[in-house]
C-alpha positions as CSV (number, residue, x, y, z in Angstrom):
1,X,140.6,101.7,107.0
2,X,141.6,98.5,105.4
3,X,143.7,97.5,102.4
4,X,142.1,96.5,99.3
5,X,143.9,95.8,95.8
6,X,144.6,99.3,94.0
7,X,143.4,101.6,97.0
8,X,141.7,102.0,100.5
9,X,138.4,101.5,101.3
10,X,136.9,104.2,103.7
11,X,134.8,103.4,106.4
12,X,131.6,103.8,104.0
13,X,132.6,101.5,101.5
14,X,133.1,98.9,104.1
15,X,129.8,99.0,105.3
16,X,128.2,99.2,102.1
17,X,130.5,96.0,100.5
18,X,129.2,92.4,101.1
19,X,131.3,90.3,103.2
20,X,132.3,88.0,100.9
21,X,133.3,90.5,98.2
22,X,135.7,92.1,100.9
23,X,137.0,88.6,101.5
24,X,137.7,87.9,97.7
25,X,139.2,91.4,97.0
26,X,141.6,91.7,100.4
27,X,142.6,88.1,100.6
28,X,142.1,88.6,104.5
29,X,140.8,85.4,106.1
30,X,137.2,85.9,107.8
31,X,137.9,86.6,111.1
32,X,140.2,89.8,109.8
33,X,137.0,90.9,108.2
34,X,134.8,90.6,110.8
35,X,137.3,93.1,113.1
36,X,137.3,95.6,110.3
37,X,134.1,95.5,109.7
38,X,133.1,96.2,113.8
39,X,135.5,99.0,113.6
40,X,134.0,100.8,110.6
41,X,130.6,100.3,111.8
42,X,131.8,102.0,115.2
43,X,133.1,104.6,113.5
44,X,129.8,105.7,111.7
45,X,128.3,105.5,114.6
46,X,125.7,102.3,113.5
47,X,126.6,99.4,115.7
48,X,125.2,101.2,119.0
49,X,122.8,98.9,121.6
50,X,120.3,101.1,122.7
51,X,117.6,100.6,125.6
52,X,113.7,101.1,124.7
53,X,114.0,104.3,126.5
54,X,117.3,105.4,124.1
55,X,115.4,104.3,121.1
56,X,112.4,106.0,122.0
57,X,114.5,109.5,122.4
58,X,115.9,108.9,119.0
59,X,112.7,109.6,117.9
60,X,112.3,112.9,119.0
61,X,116.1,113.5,117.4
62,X,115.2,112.6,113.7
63,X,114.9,115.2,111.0
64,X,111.4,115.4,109.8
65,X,110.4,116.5,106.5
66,X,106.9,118.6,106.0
67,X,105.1,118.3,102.9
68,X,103.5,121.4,103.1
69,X,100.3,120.5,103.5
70,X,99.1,120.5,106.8
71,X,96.2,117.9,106.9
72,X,98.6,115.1,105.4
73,X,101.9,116.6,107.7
74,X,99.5,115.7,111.0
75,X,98.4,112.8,110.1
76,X,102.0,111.4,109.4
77,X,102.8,112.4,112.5
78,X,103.2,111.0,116.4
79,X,100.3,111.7,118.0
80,X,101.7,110.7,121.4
81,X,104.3,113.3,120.8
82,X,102.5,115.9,119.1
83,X,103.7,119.2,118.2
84,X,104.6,120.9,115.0
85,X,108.0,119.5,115.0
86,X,106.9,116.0,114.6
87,X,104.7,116.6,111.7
88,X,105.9,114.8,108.2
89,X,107.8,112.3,107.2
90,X,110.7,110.9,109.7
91,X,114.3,110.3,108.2
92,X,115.2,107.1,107.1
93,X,112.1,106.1,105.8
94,X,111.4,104.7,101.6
95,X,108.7,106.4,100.3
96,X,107.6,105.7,96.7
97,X,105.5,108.2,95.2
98,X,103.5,106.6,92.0
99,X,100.8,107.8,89.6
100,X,100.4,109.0,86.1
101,X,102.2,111.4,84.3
102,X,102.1,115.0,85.3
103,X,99.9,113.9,88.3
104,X,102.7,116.1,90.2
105,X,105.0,113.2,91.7
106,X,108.4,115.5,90.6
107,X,106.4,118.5,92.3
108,X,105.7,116.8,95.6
109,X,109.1,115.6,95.4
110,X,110.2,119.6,94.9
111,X,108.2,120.6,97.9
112,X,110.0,118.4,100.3
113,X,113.3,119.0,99.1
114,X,112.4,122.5,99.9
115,X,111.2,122.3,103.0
116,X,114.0,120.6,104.2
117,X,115.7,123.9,104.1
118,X,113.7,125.2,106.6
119,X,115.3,126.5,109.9
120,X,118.5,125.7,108.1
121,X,119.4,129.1,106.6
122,X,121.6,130.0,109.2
123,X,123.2,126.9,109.8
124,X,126.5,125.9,109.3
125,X,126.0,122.2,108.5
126,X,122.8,122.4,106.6
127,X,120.9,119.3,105.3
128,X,122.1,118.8,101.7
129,X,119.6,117.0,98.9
130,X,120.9,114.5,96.6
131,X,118.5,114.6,93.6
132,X,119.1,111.6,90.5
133,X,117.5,112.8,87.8
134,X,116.7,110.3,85.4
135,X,113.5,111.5,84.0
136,X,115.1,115.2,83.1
137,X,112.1,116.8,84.9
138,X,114.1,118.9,87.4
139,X,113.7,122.3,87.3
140,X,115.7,125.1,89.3
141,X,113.1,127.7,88.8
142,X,110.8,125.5,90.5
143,X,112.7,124.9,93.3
144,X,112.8,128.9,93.3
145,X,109.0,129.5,93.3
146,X,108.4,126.9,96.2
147,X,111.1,128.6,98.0
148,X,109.7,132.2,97.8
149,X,106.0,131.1,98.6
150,X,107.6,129.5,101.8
151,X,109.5,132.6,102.4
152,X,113.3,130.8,102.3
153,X,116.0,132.3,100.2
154,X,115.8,131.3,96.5
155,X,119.0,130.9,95.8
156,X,120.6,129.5,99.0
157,X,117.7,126.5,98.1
158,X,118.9,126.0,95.0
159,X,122.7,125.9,96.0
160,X,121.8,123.1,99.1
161,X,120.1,120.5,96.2
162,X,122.9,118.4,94.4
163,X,121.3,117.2,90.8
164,X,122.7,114.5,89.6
165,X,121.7,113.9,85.6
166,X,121.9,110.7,84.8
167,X,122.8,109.6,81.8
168,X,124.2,106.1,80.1
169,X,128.1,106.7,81.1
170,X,128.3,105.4,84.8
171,X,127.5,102.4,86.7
172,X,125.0,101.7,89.8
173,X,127.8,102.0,92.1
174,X,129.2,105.3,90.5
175,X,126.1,106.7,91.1
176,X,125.6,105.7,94.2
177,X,129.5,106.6,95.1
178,X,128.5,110.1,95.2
179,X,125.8,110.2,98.3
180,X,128.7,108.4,99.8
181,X,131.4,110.8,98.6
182,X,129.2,113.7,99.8
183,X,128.1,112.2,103.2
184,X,131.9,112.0,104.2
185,X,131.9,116.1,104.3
186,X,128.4,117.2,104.0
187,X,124.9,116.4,106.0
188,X,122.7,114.7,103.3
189,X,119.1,114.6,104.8
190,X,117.5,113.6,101.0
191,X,118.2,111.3,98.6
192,X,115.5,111.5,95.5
193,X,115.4,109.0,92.5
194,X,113.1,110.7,89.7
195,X,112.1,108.3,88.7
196,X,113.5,105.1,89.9
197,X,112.4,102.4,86.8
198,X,114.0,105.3,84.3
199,X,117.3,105.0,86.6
200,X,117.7,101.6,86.6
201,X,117.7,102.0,82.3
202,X,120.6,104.7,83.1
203,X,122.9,102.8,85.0
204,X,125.4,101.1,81.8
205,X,125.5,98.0,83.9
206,X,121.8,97.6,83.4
207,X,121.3,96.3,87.4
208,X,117.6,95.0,88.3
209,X,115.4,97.1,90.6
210,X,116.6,94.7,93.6
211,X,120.0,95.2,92.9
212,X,119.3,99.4,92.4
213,X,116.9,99.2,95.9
214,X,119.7,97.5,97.9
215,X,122.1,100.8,96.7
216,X,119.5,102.8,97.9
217,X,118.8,101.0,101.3
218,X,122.5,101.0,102.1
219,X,122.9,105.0,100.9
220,X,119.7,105.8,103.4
221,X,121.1,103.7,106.4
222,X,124.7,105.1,106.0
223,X,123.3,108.7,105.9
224,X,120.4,108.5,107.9
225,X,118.3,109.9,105.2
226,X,114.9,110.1,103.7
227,X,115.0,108.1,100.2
228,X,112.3,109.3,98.3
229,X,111.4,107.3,94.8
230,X,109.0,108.0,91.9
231,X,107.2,105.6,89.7
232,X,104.4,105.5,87.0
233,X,103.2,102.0,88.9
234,X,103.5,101.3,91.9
235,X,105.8,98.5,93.2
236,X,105.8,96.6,95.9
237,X,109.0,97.5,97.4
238,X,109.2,94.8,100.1
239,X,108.9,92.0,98.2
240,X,111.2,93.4,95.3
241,X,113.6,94.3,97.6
242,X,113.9,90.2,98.9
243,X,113.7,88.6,95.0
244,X,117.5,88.5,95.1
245,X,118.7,88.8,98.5
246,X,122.3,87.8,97.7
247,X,123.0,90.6,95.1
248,X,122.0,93.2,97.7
249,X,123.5,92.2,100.2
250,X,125.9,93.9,102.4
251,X,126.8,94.5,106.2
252,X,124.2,96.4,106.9
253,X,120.7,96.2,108.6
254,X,118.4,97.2,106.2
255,X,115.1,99.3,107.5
256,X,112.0,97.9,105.8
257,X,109.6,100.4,107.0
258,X,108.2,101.8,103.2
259,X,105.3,104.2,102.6
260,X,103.4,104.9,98.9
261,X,101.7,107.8,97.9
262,X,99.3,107.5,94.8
263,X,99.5,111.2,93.2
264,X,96.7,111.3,90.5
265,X,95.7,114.6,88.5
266,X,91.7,115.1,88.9
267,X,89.9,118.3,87.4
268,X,90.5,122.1,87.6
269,X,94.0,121.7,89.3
270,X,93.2,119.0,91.9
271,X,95.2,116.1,92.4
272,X,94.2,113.1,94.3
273,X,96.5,112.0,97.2
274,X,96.3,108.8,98.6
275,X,98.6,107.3,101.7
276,X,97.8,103.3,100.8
277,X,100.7,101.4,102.4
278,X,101.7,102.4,106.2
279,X,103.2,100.8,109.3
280,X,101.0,102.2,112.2
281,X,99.3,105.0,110.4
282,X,95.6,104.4,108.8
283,X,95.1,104.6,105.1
284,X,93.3,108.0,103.8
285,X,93.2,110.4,100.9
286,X,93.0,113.8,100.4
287,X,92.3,116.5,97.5
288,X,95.1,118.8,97.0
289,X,95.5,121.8,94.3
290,X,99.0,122.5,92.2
291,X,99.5,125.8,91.2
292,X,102.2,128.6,90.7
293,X,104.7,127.9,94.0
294,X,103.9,124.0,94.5
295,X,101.0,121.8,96.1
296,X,98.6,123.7,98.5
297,X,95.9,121.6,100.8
298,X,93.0,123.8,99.5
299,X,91.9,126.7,96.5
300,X,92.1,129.3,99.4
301,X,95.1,128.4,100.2
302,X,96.3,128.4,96.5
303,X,94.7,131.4,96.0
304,X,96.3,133.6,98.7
305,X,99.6,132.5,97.4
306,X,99.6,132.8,93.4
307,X,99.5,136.3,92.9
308,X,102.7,137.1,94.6
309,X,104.2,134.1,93.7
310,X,103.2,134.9,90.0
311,X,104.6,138.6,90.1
312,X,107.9,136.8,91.6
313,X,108.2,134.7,88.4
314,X,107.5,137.9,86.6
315,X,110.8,139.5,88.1
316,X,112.3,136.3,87.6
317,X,112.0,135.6,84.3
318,X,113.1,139.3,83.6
319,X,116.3,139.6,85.7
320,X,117.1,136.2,83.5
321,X,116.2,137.8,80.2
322,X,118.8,141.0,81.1
């Protein structure tokens, strides 16, 4: 859309540059800017006025994403809406899941990419999932197990996730260049960061965690995705997100709406699940189970599913040992 020095900057870039940088590497004077910028924004479809009414609507247009556990899905709901398919977690949220090793934070994080998938098999533009891996946790076959307990295809699951394993070889904004890369032909509804303290040791520029939260505000606003972020402590993303306002800043307006999960292991495969930061929702807590095939709300709802989902990894692992 506009020159730069050594290339073209696409309508993503633009967006996603602060203005001064644009200024500094174009030459343009401001006003030139300020037109390119308008146009780029119209383009994506992000600089749209919009009546209460409008916005309201846009609510009942959003992708949500289901945890698959029912208690916790309704009560992130709307309850003026109501309704199955307004259960879960909207897009464009931040949601940091935090908590102690293997308290299951990678496995809640595997559910919902999951579940995203739902509805979607048919579809021609299916939601993709971007998945940085920074912790090396990710695991295909678990993808797979969810999948078959929610009765989705494997291996069409599998092929929607993009992993990304991140290692000390690119920057911040190489990393981050791929959600945009992808977003220009595919529909990315998830972006996960596994775990986001580990990726900011990745990146070979060393950036802080404002610097690395910025990235991940301006991937979720250009994509209209869920950003999903795991930790060991929790962090409060707010304020971290305004300690250095100038090296995260762009053209965009930046949602601030952030949830937190605490995800802590318990006794006998329970996990304690706590919702403790919320913008119109009440705090609570729940005991879930992990098992064979994901999180389940209850033992008899765990139970009813591991048998088959255990014989499935049975086939599984000997299909892979032929």
């Amino acid at each position: 859309m506009a020159l730069k020095r050594g290339g073209i900057y696409s309508a993503e870039q633009l967006v996603t540059t602060s203005f001064d940088e644009i200024i500094s590497m174009t030459g343009l004077d401001k006003r030139k800017v300020q037109n390119i910028l308008v146009a780029a924004l119209k383009k994506l479809g992000l600089n749209d006025f919009e009546s209460g009414l409008e916005d309201e609507a846009k609510l009942y247009r959003k992708q949500r994403f289901e945890l698959g556990l029912p208690l916790i899905d309704s009560h992130l709901g709307f309850p003026p809406y109501g309704g199955s398919e307004f259960r879960g977690l909207e897009s464009g949220l931040l949601v940091e899941i935090f908590g102690p090793q293997w308290g299951g934070k990678t496995l809640l994080c595997a559910q919902i990419a999951v579940l995203s998938q739902v509805l979607q098999q048919d579809d021609e533009h299916k939601t993709k999932v971007v998945w940085f891996d920074a912790d090396g946790t990710f695991r295909e076959n678990t993808i797979r197990e969810i999948a078959f307990r929610f009765e989705l295809d494997p291996e069409k699951v599998v092929e929607q996730i993009h992993v990304v394993r991140m290692a000390e070889s690119r920057t911040l904004n190489e990393y981050f260049d791929i959600v945009l890369k992808l977003s220009a032909n595919e529909r990315i509804g998830l972006i996960v960061i596994d775990s986001l303290q580990q990726a900011t040791k990745m990146c070979s520029d060393s950036p802080t965690l404002p610097k690395v939260l910025g990235k991940i505000g301006q991937a979720r606003y250009v994509t209209k995705a869920l950003a999903i972020v795991t930790n060991r402590s929790p962090m409060k993303l707010s304020e971290i997100s305004n300690e250095d306002a100038s090296s995260t800043r762009s053209n965009l307006r930046l949602a601030k709406k952030n949830y937190q999960f605490l995800l802590e292991p318990m006794k006998d495969n329970e996990l304690r699940i706590a919702l403790i930061q919320v913008e119109g929702l009440p705090e609570n807590e729940w005991t879930i189970m992990h098992g064979y095939g994901g999180l389940f709300q209850d033992r008899k709802a765990m139970n009813s599913q591991q048998r088959r989902v255990i014989r499935y990894i049975r086939r599984l692992k000997k299909t892979k040992a032929k």
